[in-house]
C-alpha positions in Angstrom: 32.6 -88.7 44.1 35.0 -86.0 45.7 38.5 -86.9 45.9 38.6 -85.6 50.0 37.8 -88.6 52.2 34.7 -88.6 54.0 34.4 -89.1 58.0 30.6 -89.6 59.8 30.8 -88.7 63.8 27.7 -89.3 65.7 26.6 -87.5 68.2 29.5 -85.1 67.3 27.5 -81.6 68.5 29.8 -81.9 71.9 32.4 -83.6 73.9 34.6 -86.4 72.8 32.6 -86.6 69.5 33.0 -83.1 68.3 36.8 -82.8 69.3 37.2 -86.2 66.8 35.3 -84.0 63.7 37.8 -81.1 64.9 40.9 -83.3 64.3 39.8 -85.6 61.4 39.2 -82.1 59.6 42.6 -81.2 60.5 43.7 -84.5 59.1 42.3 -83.5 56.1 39.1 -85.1 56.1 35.6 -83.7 55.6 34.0 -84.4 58.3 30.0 -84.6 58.8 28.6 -84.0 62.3 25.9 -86.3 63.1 23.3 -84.7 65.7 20.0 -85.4 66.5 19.1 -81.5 66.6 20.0 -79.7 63.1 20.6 -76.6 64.8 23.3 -77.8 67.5 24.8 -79.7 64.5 25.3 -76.3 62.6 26.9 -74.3 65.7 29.6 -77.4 65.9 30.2 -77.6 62.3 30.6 -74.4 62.2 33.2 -74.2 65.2 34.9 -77.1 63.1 35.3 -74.8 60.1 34.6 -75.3 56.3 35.2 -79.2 56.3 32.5 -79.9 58.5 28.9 -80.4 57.4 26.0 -80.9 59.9 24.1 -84.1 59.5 20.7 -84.6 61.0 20.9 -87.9 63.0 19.3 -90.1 65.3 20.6 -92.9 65.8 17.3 -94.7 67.3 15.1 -93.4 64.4 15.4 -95.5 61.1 14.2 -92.7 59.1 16.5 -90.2 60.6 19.4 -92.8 59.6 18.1 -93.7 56.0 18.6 -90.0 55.2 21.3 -89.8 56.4 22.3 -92.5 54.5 20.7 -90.9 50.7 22.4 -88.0 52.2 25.9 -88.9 52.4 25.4 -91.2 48.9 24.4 -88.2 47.2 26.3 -85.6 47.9 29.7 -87.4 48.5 29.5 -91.1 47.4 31.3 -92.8 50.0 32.1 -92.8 53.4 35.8 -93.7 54.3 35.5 -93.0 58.5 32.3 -94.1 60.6 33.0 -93.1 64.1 29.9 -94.1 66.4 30.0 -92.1 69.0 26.7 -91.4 70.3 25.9 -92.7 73.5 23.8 -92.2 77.0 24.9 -93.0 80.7 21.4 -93.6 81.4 17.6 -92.4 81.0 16.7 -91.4 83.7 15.8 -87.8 84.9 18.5 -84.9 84.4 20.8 -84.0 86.6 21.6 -87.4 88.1 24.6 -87.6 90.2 27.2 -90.5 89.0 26.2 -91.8 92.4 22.7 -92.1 91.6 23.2 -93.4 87.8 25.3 -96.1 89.4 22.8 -97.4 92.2 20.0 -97.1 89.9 22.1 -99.5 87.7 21.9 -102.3 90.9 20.4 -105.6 89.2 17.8 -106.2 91.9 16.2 -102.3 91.1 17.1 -101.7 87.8 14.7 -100.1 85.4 14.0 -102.6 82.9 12.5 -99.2 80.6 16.0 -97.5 81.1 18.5 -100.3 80.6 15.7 -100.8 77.2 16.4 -97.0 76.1 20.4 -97.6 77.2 20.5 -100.3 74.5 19.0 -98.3 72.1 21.5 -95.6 71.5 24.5 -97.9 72.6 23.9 -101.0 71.1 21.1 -101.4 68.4 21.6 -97.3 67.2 25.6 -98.6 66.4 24.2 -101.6 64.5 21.6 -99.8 62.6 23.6 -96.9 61.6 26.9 -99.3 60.4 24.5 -101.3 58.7 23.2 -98.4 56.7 26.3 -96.9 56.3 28.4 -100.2 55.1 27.1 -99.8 51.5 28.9 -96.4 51.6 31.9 -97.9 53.7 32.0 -100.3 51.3 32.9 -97.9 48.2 35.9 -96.1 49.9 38.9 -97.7 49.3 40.2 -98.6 52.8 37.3 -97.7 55.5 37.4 -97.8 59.0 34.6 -98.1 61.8 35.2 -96.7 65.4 33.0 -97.8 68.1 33.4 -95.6 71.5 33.4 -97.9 74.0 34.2 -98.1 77.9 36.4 -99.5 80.2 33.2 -100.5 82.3 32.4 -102.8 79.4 35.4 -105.1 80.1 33.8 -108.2 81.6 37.6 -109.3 82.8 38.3 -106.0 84.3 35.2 -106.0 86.3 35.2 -109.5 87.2 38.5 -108.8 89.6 37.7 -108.0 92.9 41.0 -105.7 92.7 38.9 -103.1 90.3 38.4 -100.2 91.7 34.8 -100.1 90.1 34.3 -103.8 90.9 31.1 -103.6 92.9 29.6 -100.7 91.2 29.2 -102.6 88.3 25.8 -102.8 87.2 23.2 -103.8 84.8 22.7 -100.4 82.1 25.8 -98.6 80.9 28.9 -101.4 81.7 26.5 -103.9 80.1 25.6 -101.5 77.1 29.1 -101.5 76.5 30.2 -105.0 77.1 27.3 -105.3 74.4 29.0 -103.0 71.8 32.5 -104.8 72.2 30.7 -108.3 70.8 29.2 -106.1 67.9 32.6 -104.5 67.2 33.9 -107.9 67.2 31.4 -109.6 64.7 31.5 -107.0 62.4 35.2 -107.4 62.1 34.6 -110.7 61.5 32.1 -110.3 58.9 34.4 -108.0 57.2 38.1 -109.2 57.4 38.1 -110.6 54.0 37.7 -107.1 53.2 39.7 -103.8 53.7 37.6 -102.5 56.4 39.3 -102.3 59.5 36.4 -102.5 62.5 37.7 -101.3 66.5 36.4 -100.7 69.7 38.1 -98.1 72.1 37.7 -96.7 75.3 38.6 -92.9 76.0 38.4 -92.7 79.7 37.0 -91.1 82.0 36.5 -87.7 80.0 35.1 -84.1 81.7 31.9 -84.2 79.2 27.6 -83.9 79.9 27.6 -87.6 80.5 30.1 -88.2 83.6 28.3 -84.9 84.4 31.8 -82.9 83.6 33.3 -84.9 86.5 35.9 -87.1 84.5 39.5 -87.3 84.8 40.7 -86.5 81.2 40.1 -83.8 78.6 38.4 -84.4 75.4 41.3 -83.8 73.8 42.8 -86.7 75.4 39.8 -88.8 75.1 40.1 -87.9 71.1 43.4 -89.5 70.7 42.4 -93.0 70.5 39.7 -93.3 68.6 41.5 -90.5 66.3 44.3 -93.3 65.8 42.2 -96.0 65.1 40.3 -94.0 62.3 43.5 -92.7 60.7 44.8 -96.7 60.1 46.7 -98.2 57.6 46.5 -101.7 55.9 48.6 -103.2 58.3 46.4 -101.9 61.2 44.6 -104.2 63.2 40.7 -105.2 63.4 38.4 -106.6 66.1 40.3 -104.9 68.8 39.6 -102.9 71.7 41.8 -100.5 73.5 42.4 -97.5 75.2 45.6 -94.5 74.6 47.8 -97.6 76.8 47.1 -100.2 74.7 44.7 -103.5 74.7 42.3 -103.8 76.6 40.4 -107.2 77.7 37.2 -108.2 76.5 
């Protein structure tokens, strides 16, 4: 087992995820970028720089996440850091306008197919990969898990009539989200007699491929957060969810 703690980004090829393998490696971490294409995942670790390994991952292929798995056991032992990352707007065709992603999310049209492959990556791809990944988590001395989140995944928020994306909440993406908040939740649960710390955390609205570059905040920014919450100490929390501000309602 190497002495250098161990971090696992998923879809960390691009955009907020890449930026957190940039800055855990600076934090002295070696870092291993999960990406579903090998090649894409050797350009990024490559940019990261000699702390940064490329890990073939898809998070809605058990196989792909089983090696992964033998992977990381084998050449490194544990896993101290589990950021999931990966996620999807939507699945629809390429290109969609934020507009269009939205209005296709309306409950009474809403692709039942789409909100299904939605789920996939956001919700059962987090489960499947910190379930494989907990035996290695398990082994570091003090792990933490990071769950990207959203803002849109607040139920309270969107409730309020006074949010400014009150009506275009729909059933795919917000949903996904809200879904991956009660998972963050009962895996800190599970796990608070132990020293893993588990959190949820929303980055904002970010320039990257899925708000179609159109966000508000640099990845940069968006990295700060869930940068934090993987850098914790024991007196840290677990079974939060927050944003660079603070809290955030469930």
């Amino acid at each position: 087992m190497q002495d250098k703690p161990v971090a696992l980004v998923t879809g960390a090829n691009k955009g907020i995820g890449l930026q957190i393998a940039k800055e855990l490696a600076a934090h002295g971490f070696t870092v291993l970028i999960g990406s579903r294409n090998r090649e894409l995942g050797e350009e990024a670790a490559s940019s990261v720089g000699a702390d940064a390994h490329a890990l073939q991952l898809d998070v809605t292929k058990r196989d792909s996440i089983t090696a992964a798995a033998e992977r990381i056991r084998n050449e490194f032992g544990r896993l101290d850091v589990l950021v999931n990352n990966a996620g999807i707007s939507h699945a629809g065709e390429p290109g969609r306008s934020l507009e269009e992603i939205s209005k296709a999310s309306r409950p009474s049209i809403a692709s039942l197919d789409e909100m299904r492959a939605v789920f996939e990556t956001n919700v059962f791809g987090v489960i499947a990969v910190t379930q494989a990944m907990l035996p290695l988590l398990s082994v570091a001395p003090a792990a933490r898990i990071v769950n990207l989140s959203s803002g849109s995944g607040s139920l309270t928020m969107k409730a309020d009539p006074a949010d400014p994306h009150h009506s275009s909440f729909g059933v795919i993406y917000g949903p996904s989200k809200t879904a991956l908040n009660a998972i963050t939740l009962a895996f800190a649960i599970e796990l608070e007699s132990t020293p893993i710390k588990v959190n949820a955390v929303d980055p904002g609205f970010t320039a990257t491929d899925l708000t179609n570059f159109q966000g508000t905040r640099t990845v940069q920014q968006a990295a700060r957060e869930p940068v934090r919450l993987a850098l914790l100490d024991a007196s840290g929390p677990t079974g939060t969810f927050s944003n660079e501000d603070g809290p955030l309602p469930w």
